[in-house]
Backbone as XML, in Angstrom:
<?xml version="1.0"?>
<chain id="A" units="angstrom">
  <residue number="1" name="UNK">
    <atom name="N" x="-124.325" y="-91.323" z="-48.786"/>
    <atom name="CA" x="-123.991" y="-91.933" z="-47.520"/>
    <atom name="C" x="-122.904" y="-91.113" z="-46.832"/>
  </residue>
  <residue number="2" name="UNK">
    <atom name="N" x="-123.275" y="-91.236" z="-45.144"/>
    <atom name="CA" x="-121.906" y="-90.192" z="-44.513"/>
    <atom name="C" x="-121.287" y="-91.543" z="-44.281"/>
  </residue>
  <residue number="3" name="UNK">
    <atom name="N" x="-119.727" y="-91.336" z="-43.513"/>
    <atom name="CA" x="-119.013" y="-91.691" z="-42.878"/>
    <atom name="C" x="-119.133" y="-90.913" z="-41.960"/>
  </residue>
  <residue number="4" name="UNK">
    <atom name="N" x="-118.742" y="-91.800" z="-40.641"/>
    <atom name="CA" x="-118.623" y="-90.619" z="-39.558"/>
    <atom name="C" x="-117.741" y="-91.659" z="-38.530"/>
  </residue>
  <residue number="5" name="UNK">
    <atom name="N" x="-115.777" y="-91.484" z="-38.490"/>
    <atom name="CA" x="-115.015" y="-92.367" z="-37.778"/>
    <atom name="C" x="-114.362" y="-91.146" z="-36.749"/>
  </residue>
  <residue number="6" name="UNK">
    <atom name="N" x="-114.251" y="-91.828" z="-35.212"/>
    <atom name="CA" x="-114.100" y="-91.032" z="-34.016"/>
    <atom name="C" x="-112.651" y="-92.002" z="-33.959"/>
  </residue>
  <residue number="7" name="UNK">
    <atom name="N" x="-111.930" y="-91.481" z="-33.038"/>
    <atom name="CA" x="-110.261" y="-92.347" z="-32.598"/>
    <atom name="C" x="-110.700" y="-91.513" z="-31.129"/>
  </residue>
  <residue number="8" name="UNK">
    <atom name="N" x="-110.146" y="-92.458" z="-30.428"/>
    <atom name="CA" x="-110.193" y="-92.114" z="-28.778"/>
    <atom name="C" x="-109.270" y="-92.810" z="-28.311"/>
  </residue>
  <residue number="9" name="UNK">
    <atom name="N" x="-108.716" y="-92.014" z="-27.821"/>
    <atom name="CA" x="-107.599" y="-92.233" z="-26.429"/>
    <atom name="C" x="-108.199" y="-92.315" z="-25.039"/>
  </residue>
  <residue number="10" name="UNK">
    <atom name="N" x="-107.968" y="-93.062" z="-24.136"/>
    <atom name="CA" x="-108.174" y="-93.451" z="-22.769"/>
    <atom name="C" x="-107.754" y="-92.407" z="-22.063"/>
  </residue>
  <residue number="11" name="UNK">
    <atom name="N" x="-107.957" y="-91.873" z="-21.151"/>
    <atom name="CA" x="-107.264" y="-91.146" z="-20.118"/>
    <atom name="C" x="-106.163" y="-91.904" z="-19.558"/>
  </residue>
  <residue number="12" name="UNK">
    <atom name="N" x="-104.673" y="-91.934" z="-19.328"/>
    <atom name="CA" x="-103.612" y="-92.213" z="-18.839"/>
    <atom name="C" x="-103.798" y="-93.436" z="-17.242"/>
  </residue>
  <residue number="13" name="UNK">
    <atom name="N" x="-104.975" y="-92.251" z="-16.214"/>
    <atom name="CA" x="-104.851" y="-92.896" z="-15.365"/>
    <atom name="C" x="-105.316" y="-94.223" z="-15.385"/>
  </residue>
  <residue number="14" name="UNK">
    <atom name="N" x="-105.907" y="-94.884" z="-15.888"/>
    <atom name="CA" x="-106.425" y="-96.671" z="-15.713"/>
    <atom name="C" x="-105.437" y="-97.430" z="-16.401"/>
  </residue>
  <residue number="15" name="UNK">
    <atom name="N" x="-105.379" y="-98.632" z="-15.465"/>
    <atom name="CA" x="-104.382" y="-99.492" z="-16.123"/>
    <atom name="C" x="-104.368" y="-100.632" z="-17.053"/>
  </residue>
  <residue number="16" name="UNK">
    <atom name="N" x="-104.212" y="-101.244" z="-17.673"/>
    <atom name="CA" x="-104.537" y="-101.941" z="-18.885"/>
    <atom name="C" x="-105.676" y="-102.733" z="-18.688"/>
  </residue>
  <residue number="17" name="UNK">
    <atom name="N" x="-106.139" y="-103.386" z="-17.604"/>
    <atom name="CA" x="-107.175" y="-104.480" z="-16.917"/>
    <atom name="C" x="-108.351" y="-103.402" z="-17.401"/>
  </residue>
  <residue number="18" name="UNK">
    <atom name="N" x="-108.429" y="-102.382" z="-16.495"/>
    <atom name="CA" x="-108.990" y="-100.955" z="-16.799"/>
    <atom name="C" x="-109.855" y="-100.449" z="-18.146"/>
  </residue>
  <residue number="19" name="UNK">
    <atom name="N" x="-108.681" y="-100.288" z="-18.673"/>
    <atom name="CA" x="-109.143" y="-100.216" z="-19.776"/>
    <atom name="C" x="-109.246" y="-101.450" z="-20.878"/>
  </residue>
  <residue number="20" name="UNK">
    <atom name="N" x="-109.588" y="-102.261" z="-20.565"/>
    <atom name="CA" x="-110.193" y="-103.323" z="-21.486"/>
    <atom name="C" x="-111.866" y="-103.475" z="-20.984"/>
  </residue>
  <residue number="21" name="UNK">
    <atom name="N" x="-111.688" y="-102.721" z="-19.466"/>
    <atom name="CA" x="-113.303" y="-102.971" z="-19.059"/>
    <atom name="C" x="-114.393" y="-101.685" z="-19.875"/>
  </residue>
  <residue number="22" name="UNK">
    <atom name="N" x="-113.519" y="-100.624" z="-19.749"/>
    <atom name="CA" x="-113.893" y="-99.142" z="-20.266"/>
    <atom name="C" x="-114.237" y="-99.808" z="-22.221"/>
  </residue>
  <residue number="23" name="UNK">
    <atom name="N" x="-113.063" y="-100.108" z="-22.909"/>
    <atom name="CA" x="-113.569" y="-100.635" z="-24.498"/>
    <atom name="C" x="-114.810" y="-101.506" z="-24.406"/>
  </residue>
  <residue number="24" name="UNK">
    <atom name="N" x="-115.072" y="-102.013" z="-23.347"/>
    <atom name="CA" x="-115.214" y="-103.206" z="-23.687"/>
    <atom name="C" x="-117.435" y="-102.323" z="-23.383"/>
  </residue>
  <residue number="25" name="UNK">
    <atom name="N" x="-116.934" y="-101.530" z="-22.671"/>
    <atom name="CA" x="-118.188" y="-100.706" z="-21.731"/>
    <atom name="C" x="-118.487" y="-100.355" z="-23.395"/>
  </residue>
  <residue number="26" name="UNK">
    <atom name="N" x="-117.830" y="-99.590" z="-23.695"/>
    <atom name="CA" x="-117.619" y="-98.397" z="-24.784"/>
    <atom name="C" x="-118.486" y="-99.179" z="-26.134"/>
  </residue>
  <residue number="27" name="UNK">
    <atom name="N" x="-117.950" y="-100.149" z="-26.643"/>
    <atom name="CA" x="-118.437" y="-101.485" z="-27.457"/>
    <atom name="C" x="-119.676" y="-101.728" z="-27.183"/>
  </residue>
  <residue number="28" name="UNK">
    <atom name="N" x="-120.075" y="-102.008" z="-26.369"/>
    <atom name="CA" x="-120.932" y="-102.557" z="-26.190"/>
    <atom name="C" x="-122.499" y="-101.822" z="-26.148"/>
  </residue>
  <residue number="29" name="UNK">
    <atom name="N" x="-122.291" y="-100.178" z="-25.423"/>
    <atom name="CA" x="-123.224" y="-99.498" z="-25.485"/>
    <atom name="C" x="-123.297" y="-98.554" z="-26.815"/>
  </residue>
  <residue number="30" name="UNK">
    <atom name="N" x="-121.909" y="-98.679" z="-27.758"/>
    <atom name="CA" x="-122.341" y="-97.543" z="-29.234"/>
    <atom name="C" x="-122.940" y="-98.767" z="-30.049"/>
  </residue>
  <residue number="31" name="UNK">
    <atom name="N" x="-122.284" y="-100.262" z="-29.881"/>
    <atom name="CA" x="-123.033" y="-100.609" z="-30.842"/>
    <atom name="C" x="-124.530" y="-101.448" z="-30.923"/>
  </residue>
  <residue number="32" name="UNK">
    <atom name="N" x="-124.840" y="-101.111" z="-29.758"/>
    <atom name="CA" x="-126.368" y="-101.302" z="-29.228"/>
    <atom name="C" x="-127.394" y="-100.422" z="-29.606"/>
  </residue>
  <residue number="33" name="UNK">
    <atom name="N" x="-126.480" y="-99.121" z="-30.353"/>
    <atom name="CA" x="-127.573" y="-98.031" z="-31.480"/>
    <atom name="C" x="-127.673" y="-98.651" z="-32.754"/>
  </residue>
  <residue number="34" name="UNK">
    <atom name="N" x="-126.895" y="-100.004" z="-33.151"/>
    <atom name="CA" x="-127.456" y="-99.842" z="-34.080"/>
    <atom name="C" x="-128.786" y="-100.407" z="-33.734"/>
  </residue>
  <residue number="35" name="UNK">
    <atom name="N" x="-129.578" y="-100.394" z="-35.101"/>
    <atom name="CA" x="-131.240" y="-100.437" z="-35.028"/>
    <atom name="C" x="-132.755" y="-99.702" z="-34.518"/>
  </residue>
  <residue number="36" name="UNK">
    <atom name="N" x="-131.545" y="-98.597" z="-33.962"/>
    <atom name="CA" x="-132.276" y="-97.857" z="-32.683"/>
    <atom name="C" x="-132.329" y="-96.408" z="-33.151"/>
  </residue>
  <residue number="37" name="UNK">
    <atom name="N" x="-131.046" y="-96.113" z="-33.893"/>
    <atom name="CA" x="-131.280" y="-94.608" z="-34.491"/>
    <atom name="C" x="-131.109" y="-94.790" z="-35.832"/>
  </residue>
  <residue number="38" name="UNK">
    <atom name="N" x="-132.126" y="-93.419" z="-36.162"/>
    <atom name="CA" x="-133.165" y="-93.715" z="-37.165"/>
    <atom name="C" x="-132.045" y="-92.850" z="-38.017"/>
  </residue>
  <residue number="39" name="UNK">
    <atom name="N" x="-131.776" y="-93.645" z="-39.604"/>
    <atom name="CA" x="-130.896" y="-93.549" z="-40.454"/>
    <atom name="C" x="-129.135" y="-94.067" z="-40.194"/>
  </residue>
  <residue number="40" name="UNK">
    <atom name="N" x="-129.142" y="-94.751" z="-38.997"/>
    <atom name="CA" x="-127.948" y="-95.382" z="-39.057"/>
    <atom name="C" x="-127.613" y="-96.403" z="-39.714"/>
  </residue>
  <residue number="41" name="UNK">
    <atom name="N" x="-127.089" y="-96.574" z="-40.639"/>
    <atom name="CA" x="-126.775" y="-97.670" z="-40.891"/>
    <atom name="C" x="-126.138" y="-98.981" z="-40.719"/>
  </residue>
  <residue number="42" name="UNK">
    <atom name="N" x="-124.772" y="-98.460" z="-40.307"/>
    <atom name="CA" x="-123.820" y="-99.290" z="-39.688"/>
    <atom name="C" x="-123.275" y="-98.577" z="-38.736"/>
  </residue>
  <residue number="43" name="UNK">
    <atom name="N" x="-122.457" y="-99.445" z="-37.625"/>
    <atom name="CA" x="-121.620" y="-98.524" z="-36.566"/>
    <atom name="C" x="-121.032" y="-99.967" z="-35.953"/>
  </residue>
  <residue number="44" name="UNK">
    <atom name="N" x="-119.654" y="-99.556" z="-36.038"/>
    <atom name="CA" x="-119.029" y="-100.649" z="-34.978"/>
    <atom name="C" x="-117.704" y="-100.010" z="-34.370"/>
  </residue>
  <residue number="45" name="UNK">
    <atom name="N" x="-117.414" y="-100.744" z="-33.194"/>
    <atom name="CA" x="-116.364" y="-100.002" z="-32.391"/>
    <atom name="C" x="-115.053" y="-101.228" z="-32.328"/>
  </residue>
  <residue number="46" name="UNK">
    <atom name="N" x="-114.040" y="-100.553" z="-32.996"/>
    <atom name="CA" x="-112.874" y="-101.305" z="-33.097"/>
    <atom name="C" x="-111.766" y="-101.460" z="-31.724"/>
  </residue>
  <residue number="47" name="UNK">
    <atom name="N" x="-111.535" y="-102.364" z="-31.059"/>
    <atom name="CA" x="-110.799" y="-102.355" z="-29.577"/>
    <atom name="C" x="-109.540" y="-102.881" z="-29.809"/>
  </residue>
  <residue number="48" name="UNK">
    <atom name="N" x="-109.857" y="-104.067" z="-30.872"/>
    <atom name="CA" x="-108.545" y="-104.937" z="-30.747"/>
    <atom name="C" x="-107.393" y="-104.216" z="-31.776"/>
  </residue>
  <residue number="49" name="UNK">
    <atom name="N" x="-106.412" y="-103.723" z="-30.991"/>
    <atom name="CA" x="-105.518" y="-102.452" z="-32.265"/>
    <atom name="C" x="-104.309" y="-103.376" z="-32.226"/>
  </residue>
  <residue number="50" name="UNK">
    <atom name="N" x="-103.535" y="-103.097" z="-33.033"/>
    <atom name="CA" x="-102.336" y="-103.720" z="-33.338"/>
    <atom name="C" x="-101.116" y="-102.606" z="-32.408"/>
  </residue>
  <residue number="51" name="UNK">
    <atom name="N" x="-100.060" y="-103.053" z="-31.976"/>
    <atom name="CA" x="-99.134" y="-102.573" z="-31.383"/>
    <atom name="C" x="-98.716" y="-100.649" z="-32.147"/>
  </residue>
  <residue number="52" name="UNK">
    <atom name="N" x="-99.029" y="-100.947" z="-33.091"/>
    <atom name="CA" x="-98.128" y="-99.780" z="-33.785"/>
    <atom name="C" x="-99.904" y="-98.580" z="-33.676"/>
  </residue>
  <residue number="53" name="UNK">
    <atom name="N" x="-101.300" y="-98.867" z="-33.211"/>
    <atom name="CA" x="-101.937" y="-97.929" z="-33.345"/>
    <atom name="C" x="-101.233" y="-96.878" z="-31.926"/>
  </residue>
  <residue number="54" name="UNK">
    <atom name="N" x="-101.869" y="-95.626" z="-32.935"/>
    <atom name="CA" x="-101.333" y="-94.759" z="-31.486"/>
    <atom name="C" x="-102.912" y="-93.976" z="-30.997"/>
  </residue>
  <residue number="55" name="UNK">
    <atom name="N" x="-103.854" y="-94.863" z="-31.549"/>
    <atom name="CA" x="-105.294" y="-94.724" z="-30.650"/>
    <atom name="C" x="-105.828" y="-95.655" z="-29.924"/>
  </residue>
  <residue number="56" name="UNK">
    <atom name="N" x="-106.304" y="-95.892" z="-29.096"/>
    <atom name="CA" x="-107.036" y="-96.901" z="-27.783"/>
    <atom name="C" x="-108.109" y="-98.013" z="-28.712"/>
  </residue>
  <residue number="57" name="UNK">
    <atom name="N" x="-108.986" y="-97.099" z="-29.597"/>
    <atom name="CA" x="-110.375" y="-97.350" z="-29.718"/>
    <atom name="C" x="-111.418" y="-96.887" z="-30.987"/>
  </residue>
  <residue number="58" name="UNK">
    <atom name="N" x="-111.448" y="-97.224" z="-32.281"/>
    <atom name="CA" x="-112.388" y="-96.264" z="-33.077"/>
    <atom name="C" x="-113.848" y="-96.691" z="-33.117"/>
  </residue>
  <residue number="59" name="UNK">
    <atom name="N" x="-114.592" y="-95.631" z="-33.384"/>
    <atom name="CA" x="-116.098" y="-95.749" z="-33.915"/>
    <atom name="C" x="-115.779" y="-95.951" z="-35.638"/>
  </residue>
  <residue number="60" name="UNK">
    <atom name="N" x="-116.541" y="-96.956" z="-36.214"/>
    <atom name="CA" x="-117.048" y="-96.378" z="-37.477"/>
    <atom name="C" x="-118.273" y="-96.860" z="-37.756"/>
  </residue>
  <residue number="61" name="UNK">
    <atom name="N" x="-119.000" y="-95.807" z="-38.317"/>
    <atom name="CA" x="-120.031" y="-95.701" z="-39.167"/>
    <atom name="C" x="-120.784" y="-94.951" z="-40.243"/>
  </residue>
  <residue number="62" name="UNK">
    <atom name="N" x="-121.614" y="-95.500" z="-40.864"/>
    <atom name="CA" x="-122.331" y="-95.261" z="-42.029"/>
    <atom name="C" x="-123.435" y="-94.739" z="-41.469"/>
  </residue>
  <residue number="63" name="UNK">
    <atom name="N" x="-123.759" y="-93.428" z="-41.832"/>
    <atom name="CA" x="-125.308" y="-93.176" z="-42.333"/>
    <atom name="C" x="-126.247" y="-92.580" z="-43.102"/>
  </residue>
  <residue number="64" name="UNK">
    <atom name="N" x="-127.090" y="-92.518" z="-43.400"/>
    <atom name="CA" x="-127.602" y="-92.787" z="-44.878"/>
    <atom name="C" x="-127.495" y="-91.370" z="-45.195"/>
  </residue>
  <residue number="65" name="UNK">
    <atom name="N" x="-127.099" y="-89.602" z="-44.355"/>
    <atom name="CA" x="-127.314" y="-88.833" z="-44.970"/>
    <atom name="C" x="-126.683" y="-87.574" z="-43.771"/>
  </residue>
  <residue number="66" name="UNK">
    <atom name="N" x="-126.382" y="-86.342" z="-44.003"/>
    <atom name="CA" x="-126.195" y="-85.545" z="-43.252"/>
    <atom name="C" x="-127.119" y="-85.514" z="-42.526"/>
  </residue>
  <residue number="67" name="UNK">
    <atom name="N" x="-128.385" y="-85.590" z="-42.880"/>
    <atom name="CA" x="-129.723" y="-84.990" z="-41.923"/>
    <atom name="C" x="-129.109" y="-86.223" z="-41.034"/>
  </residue>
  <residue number="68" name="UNK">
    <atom name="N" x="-128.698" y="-87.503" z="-41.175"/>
    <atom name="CA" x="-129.231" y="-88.423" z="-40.305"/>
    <atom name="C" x="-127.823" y="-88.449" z="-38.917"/>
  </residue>
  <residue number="69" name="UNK">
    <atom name="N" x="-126.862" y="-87.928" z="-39.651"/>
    <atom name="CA" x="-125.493" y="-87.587" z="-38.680"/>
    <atom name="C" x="-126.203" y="-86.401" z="-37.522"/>
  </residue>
  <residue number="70" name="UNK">
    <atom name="N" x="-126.471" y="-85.923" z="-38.230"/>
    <atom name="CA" x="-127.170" y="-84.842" z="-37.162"/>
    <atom name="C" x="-128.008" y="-85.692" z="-35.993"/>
  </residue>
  <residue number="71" name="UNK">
    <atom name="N" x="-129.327" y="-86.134" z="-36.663"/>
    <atom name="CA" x="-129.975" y="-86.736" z="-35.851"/>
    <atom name="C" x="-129.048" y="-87.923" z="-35.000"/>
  </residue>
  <residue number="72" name="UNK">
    <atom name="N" x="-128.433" y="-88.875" z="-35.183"/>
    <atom name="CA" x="-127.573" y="-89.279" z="-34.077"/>
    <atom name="C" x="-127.304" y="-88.833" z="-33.496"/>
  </residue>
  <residue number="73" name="UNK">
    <atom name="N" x="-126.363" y="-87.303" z="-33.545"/>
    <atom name="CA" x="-125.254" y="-86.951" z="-32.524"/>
    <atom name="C" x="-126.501" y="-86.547" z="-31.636"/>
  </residue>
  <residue number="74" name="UNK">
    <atom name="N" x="-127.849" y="-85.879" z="-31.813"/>
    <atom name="CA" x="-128.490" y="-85.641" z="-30.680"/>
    <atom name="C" x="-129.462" y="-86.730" z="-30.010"/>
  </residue>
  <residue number="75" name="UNK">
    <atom name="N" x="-129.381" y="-87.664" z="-30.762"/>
    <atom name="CA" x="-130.584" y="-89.043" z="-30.266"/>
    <atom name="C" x="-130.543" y="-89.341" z="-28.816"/>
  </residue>
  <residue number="76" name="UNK">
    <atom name="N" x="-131.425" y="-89.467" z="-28.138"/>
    <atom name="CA" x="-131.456" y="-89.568" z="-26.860"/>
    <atom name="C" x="-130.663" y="-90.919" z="-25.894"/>
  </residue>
  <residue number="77" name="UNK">
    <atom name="N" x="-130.617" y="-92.316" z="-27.111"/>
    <atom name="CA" x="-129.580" y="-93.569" z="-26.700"/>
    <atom name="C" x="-128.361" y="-93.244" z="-26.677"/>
  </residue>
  <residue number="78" name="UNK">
    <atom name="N" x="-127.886" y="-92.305" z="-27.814"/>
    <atom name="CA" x="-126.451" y="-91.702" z="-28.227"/>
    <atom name="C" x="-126.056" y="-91.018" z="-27.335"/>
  </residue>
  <residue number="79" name="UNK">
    <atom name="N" x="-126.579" y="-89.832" z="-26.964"/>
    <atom name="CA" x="-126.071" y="-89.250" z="-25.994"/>
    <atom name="C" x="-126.117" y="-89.864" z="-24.470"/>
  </residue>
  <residue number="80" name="UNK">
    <atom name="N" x="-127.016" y="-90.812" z="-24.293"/>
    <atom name="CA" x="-126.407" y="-91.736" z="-22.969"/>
    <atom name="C" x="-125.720" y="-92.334" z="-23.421"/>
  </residue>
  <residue number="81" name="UNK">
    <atom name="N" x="-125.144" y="-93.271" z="-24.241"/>
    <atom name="CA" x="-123.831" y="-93.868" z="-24.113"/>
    <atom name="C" x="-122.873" y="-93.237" z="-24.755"/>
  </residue>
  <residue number="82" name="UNK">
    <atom name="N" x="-122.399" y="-92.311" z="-24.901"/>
    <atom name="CA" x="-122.000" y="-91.109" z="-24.966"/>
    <atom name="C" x="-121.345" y="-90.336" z="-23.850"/>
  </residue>
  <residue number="83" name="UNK">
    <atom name="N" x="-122.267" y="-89.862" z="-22.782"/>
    <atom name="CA" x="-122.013" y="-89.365" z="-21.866"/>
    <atom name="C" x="-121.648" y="-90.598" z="-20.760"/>
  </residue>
  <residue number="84" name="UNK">
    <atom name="N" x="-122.360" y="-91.641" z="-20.635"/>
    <atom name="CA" x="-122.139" y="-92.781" z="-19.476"/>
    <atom name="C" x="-120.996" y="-93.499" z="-19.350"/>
  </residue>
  <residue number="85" name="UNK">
    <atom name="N" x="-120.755" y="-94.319" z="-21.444"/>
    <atom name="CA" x="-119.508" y="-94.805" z="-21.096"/>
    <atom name="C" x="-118.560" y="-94.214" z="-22.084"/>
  </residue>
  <residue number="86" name="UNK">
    <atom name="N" x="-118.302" y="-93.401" z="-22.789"/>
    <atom name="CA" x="-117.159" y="-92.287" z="-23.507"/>
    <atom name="C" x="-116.928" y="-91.361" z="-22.767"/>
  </residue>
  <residue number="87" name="UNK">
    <atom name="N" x="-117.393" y="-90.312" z="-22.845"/>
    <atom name="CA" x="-116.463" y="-89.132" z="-22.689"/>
    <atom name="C" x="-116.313" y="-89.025" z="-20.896"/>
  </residue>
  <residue number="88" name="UNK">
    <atom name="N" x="-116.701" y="-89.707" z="-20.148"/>
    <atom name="CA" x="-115.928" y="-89.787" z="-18.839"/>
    <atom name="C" x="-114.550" y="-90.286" z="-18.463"/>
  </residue>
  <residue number="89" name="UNK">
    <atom name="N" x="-114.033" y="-91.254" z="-19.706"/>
    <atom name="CA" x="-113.168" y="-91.982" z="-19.901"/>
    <atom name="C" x="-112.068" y="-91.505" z="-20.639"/>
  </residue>
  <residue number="90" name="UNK">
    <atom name="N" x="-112.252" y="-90.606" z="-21.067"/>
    <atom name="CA" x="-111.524" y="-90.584" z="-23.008"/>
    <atom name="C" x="-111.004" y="-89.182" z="-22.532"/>
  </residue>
  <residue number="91" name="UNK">
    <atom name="N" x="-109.333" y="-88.702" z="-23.280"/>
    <atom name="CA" x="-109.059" y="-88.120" z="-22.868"/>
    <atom name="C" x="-108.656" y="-87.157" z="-24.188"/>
  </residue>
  <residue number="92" name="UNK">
    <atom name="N" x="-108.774" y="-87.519" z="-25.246"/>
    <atom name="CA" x="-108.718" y="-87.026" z="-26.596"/>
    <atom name="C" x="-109.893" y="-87.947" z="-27.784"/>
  </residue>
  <residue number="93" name="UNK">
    <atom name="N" x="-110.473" y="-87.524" z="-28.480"/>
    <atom name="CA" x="-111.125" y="-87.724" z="-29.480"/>
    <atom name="C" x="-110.669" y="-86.497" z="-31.340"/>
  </residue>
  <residue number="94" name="UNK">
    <atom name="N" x="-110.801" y="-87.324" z="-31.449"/>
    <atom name="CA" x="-110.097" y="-86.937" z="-33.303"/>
    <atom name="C" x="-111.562" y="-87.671" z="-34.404"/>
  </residue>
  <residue number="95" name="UNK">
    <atom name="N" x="-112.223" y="-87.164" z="-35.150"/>
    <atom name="CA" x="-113.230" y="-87.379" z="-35.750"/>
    <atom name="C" x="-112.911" y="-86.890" z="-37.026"/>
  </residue>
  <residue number="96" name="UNK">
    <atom name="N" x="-113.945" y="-87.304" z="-38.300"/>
    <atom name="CA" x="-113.385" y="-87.016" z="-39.475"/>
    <atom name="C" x="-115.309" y="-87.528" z="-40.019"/>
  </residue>
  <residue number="97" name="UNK">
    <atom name="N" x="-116.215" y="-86.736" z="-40.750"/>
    <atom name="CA" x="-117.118" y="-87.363" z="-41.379"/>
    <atom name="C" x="-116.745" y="-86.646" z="-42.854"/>
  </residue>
  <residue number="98" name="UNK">
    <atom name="N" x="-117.688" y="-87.312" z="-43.538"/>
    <atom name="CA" x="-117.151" y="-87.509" z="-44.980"/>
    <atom name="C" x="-118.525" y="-87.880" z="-46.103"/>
  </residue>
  <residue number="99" name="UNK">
    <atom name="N" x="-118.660" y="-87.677" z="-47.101"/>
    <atom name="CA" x="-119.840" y="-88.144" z="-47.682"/>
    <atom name="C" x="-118.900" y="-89.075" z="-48.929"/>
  </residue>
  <residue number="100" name="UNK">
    <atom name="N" x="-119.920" y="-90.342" z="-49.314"/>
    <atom name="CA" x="-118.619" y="-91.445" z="-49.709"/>
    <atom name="C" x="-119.997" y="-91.863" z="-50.840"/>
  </residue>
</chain>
């Protein structure tokens, strides 16, 4: 099994209202892959952070294999919500996959 956890920072300019609409965008369209790409297992997007995180927002997920990390990052749902509601928004990303 991979791991595969992203940390994202907001871009500065939106203001807190803002960005609860952007997580909330963000949430809603990564974890609408699950079921949809083939070898994912799990994926959920964490919003609600405690005072002391010094990231906005994480991805985590499971999937069943390198081949299948691959196939996500290019899946055709992924990369629209991807491109539509992440990386227009996000002004740093920090990633880490892992086999567990």
């Amino acid at each position: 099994m991979v791991k595969h956890i992203i940390l994202w920072n907001l871009k500065d300019e939106y203001d807190d209202v803002r960005k609860e609409e952007i997580k909330a965008g963000i949430k809603k369209s990564l974890e609408a892959l699950n079921g949809v790409v083939p070898g994912l297992i799990k994926l959920e997007i964490v919003t609600d952070t405690l005072p002391t995180a010094t990231c906005d927002l994480m991805l985590y997920s499971e999937l069943e294999s390198p081949e299948a990390l691959k196939g996500y990052a290019v899946h055709p749902e992924h990369v629209h919500a991807a491109d539509t509601y992440v990386r227009p928004y996000t002004k740093t990303r920090t990633c880490i996959d892992f086999e567990a």
